[in-house]
Residue frames relative to the residue before (quaternion, step in Angstrom):
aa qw qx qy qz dx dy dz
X 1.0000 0.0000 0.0000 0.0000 0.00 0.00 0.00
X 0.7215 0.4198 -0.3162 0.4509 3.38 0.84 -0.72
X 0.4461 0.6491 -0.3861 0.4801 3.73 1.05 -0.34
X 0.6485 0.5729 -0.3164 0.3887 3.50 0.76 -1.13
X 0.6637 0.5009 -0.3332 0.4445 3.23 0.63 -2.18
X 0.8577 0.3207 -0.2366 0.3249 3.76 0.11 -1.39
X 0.4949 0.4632 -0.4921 0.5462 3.86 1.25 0.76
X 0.6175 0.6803 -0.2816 0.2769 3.44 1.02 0.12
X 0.6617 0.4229 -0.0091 0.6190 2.28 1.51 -2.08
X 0.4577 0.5737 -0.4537 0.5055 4.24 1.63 0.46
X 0.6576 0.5773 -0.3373 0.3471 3.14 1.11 -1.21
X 0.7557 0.4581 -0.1701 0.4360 2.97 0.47 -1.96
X 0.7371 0.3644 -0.3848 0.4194 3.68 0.97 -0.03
X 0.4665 0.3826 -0.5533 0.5743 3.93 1.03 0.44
X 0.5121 0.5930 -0.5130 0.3505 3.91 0.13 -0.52
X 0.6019 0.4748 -0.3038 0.5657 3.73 0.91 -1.73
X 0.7600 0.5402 -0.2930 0.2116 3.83 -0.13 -1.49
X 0.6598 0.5113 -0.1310 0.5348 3.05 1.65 -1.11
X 0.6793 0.3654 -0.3335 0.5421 3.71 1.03 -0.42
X 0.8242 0.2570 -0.3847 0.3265 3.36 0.37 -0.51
X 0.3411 0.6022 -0.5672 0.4464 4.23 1.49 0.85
X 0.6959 0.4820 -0.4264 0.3188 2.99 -1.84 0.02
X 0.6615 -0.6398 0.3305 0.2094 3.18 -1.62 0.42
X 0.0705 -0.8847 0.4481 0.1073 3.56 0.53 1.45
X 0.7735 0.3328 -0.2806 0.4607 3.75 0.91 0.08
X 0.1110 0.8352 -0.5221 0.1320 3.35 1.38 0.98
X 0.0585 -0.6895 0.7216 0.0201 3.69 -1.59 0.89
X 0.5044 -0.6693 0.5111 0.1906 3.22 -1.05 1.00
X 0.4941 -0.6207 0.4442 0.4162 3.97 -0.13 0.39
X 0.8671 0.2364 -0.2432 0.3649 3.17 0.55 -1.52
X 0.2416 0.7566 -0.4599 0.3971 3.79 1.49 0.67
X 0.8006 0.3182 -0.0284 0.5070 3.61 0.45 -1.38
X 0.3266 -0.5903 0.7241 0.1431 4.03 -1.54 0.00
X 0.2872 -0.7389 0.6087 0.0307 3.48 -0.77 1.46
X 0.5227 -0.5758 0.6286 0.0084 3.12 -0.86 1.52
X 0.5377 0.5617 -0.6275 -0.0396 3.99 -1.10 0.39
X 0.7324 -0.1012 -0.3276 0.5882 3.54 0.32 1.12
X 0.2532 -0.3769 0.8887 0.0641 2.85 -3.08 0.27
X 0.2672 -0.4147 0.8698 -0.0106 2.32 -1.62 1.78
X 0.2692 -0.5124 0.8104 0.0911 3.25 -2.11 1.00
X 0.0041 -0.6738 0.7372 0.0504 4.08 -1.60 0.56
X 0.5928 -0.3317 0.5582 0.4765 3.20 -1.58 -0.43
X 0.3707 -0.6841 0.5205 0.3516 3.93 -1.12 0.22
X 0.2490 -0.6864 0.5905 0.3437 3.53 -0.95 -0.56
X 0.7187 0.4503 -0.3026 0.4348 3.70 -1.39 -0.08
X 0.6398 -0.3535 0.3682 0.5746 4.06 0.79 -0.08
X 0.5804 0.4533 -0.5642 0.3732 3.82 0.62 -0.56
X 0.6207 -0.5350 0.5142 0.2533 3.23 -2.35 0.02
X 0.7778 0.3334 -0.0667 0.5286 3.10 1.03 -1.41
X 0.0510 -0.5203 0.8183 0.2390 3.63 -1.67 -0.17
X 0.0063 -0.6527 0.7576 -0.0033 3.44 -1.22 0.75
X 0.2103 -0.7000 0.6776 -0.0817 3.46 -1.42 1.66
X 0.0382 -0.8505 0.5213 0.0581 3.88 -0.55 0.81
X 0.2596 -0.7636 0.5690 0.1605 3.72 -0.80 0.48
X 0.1415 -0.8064 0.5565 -0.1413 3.21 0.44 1.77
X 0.1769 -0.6176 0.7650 0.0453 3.43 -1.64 0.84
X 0.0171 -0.7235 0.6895 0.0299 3.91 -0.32 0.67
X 0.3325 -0.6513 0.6790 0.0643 3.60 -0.67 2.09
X 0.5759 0.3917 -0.6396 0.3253 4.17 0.22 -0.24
X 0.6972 0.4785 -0.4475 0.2909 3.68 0.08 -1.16
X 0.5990 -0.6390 0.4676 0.1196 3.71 0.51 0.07
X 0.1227 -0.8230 0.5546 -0.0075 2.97 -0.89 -0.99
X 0.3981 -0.6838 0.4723 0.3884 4.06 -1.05 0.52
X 0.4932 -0.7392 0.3730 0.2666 3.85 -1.07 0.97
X 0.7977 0.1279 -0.3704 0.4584 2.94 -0.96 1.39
X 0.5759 0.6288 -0.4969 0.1610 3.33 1.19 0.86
X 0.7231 -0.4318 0.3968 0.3649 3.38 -1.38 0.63
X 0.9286 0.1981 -0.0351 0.3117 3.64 -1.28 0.77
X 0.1166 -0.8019 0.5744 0.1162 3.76 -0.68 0.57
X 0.3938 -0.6979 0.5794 0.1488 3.71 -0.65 1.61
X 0.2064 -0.8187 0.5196 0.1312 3.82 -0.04 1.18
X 0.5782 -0.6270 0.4924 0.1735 3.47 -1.65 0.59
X 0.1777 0.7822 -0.5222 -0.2898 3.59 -0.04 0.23
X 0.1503 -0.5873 0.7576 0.2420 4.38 -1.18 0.36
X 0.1351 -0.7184 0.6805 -0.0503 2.18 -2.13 0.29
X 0.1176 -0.8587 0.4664 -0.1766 3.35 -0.47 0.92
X 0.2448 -0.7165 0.6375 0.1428 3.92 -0.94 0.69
X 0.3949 0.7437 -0.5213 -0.1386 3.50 -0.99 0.07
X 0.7042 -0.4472 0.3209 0.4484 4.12 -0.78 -0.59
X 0.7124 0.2504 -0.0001 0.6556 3.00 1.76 -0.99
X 0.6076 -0.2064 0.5767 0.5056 3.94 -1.55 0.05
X 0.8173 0.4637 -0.2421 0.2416 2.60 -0.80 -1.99
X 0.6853 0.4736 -0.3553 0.4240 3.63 0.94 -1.60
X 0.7960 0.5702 -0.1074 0.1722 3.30 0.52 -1.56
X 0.3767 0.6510 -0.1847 0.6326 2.97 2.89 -0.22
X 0.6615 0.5118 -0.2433 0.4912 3.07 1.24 -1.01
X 0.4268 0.6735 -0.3424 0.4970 3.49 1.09 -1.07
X 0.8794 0.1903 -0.2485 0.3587 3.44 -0.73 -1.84
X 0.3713 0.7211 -0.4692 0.3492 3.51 0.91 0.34
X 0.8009 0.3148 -0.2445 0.4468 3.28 1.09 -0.36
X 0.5101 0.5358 -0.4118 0.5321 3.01 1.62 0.45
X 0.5806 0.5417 -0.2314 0.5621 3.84 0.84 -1.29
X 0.4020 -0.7052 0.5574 0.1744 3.32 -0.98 1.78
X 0.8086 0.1653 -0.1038 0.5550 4.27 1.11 -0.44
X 0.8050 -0.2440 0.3302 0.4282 3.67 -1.26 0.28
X 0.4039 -0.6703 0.5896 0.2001 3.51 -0.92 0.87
X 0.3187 0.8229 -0.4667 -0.0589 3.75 -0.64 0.50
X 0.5192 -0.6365 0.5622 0.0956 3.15 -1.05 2.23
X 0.6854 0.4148 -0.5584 0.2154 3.63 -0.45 0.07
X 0.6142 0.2634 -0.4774 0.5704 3.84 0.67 0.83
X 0.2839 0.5695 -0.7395 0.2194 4.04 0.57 0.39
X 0.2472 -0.6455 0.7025 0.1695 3.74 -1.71 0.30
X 0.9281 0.1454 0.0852 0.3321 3.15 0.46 -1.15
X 0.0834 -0.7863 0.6027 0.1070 3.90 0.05 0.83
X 0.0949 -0.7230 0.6748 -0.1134 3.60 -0.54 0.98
X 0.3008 -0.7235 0.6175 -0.0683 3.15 -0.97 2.32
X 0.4281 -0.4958 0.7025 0.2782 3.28 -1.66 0.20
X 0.4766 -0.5665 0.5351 0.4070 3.49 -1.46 0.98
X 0.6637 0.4415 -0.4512 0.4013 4.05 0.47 -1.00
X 0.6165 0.5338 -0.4541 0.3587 4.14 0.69 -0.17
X 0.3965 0.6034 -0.2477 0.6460 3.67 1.69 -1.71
X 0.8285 0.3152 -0.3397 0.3144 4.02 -0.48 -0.35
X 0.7852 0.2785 -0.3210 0.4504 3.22 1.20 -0.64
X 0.7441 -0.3925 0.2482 0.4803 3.74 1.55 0.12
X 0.3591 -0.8315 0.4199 0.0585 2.77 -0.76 1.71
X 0.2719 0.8845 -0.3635 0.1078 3.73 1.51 -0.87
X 0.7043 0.3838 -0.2359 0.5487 3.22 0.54 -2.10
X 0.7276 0.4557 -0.4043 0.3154 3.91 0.23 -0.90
X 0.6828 0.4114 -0.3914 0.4598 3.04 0.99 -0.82
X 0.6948 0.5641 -0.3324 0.2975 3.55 0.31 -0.31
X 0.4817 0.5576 -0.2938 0.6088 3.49 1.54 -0.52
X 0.8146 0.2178 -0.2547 0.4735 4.14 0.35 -0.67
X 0.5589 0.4125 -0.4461 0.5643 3.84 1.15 0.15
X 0.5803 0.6814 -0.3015 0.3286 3.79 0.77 -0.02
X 0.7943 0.4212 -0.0919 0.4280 2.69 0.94 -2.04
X 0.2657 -0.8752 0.3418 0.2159 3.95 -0.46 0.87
X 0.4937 0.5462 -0.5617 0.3773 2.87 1.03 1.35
X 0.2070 0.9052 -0.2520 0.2725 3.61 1.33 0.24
X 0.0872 -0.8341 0.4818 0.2542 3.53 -0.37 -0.63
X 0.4895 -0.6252 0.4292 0.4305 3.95 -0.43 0.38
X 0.6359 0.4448 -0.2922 0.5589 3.69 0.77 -1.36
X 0.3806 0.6579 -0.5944 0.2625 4.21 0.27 0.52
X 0.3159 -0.8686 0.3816 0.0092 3.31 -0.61 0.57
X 0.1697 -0.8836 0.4330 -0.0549 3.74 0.24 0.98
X 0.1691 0.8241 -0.4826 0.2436 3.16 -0.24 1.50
X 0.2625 -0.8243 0.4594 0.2013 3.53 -0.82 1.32
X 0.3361 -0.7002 0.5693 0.2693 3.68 -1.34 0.89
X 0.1910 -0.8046 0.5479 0.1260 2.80 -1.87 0.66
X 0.5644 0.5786 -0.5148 0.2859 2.24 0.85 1.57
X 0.7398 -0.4425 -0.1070 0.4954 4.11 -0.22 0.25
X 0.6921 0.3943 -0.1035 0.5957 2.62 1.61 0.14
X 0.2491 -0.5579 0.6899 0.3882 3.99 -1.14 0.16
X 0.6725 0.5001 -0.4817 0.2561 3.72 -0.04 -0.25
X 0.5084 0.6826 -0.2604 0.4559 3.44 1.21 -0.53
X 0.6091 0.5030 -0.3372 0.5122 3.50 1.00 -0.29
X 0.7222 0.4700 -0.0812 0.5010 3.29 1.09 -1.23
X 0.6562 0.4107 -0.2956 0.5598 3.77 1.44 0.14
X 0.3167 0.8470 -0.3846 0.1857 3.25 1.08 -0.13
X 0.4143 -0.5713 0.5868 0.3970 4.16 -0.54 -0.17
X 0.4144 -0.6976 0.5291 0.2483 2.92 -0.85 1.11
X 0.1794 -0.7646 0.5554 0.2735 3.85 -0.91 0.40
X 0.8943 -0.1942 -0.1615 0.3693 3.34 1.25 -0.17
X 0.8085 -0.2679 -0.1775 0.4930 3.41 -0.66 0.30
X 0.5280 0.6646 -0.3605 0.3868 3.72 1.50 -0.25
X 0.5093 -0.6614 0.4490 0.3185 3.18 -1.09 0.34
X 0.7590 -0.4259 0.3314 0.3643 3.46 -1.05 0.41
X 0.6451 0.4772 -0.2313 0.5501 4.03 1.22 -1.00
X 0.7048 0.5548 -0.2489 0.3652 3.35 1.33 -1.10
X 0.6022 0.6005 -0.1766 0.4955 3.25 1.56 -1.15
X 0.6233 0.6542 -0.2248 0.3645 3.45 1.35 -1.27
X 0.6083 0.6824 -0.0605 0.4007 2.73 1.62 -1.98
X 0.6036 0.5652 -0.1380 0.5451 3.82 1.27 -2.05
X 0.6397 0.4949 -0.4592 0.3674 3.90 0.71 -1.00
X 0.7052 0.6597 -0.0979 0.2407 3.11 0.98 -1.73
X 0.6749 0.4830 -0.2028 0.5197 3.24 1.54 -0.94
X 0.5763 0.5326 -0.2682 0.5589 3.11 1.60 -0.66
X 0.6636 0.4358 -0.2736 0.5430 3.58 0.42 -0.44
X 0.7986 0.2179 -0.2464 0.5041 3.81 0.42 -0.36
X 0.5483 0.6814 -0.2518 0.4143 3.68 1.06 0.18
């Protein structure tokens, strides 16, 4: 009888061990649109923001073993981050996801009038990362960084990213 209880109480604890392993917040790659920078502008039309993303979209694939990913840029206008995320949602064919953004890349006229709300919307949001990086262009734009010709097989965020490490290294 006692043999029983404790082959039970084995069972009923691998049963627990085994339901609560594994990957409970699994996301398919090609389910979602990788985020690795936001440009921030001035908006037009009454909005606050222009928001510009460097989007990798894992559905579209791609031939195997080729070299490089040809990024997406969206775009979007809103009052808020928050709104203007919302926005490219209706442009962006899956779920925006910020947890490989690197680099949030301000206009000097945004940096002049205050960075708070922006910063607070990407130190907020928990798909984010801490080691993101915020950085103001000078040129007339923050989108302009992010439209650039690629020069090589990296993406524009990636290249952006390589300057930086070099420069503070």
């Amino acid at each position: 009888m006692r043999w029983k209880r404790k082959a039970a109480a084995l069972l009923e604890s691998a049963l627990i061990a085994l339901s609560f392993s594994g990957c409970f917040s699994y996301h398919e790659l090609e389910n979602m649109t990788i985020v690795t920078a936001v440009a921030v502008d001035e908006g037009q039309n009454g909005k606050l923001y222009h928001l510009s993303f460097e989007c990798l979209n894992m559905s579209s694939g791609g031939e195997e073993g080729q070299q490089g990913t040809q990024p997406v840029i969206l775009e979007s206008e809103g009052n808020s981050i928050f709104d203007g995320v919302r926005n490219a949602l209706t442009e962006a064919s899956q779920k925006l996801y910020f947890s490989d953004c690197q680099e949030v890349i301000l206009s000097r006229k945004i940096a002049q009038k205050g960075i708070r709300k922006v910063l607070n919307w990407f130190l907020s949001d928990a798909e984010t990362r801490v080691t993101l990086r915020f950085v103001v262009s000078e040129e007339p734009t923050a989108a302009e960084l992010l439209n650039q010709k690629q020069t090589t097989a990296q993406t524009p965020a990636l290249e952006i990213s390589g300057a930086l490490e070099e420069a503070y290294t």
